[in-house]
Every structure is written in C-alpha cells, then in structure tokens.
C-alpha positions in Angstrom: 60.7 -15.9 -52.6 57.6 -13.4 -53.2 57.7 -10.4 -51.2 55.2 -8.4 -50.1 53.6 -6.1 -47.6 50.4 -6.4 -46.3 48.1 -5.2 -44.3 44.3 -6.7 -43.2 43.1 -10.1 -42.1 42.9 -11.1 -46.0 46.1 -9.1 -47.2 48.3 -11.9 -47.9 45.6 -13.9 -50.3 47.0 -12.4 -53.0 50.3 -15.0 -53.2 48.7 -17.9 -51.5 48.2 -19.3 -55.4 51.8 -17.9 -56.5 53.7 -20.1 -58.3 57.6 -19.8 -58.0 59.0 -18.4 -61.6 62.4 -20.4 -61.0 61.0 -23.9 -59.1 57.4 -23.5 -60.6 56.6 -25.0 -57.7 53.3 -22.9 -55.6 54.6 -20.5 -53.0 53.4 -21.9 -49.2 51.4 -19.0 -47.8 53.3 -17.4 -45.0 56.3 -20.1 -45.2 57.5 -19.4 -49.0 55.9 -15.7 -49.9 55.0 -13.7 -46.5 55.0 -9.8 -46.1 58.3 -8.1 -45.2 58.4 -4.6 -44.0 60.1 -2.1 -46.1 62.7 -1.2 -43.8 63.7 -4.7 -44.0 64.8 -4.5 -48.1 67.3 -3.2 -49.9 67.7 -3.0 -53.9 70.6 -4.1 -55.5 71.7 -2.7 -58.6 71.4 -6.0 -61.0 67.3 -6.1 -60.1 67.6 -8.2 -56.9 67.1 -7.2 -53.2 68.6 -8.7 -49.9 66.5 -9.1 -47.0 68.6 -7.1 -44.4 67.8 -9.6 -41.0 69.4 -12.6 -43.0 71.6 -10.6 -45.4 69.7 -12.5 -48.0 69.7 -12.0 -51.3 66.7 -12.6 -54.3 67.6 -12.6 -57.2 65.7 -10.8 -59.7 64.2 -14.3 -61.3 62.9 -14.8 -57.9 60.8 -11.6 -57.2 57.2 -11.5 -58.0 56.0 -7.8 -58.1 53.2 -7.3 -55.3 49.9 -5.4 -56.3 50.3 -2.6 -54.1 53.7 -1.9 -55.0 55.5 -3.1 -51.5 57.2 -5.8 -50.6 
C-alpha cells in the first residue's frame, strides 16, 4: 500500500506507475495507492504505520515515501 496525500485534479499521478516493493506488481491508481489524510495514520515504532479507520497495519516494506512528505 502507497500512501499519500494529495491535493489538485493531477495530485495523485505521481503513484499511478508505482510498483509494489513486496508484490512488484503496479499499484492500481485510487484502488492500491490513494491519498489518506494525516489524521488517519499513525507510526509505529518498527517503521510501519496503521491506518486508524481499519486498524490496518503497513509494514515498513510496504510504504513508498510520497514526494511531498504526506501520506
């Protein structure tokens, strides 16, 4: 899972080519890698995060860094 925050009609371009680093298969744009809001993350202590809705957790393999530094 990519995250990422976003703003603008051509935001989210950025991860439409991503390429999962555990899968290596390419991130679906909005399905796979979509903008979260920051409110909605919390960092664990090992790297990861966990996407509060869900109570997911992505582990640190999983995270691709977004270019303006959200999620």
């Amino acid at each position: 899972m990519c995250l990422a925050a976003a703003t603008g009609a051509n935001a989210h371009d950025w991860y439409e080519n991503k390429v999962d680093p555990v899968t290596k298969f390419k991130c679906c744009g909005g399905y796979d890698c979509r903008p979260i809001p920051q409110s909605s993350v919390q960092s664990r202590v090992d790297g990861g995060y966990v996407y509060l809705p869900d109570d997911f957790n992505i582990p640190r393999d999983r995270v691709q860094e977004s270019p303006d530094d959200q999620y």
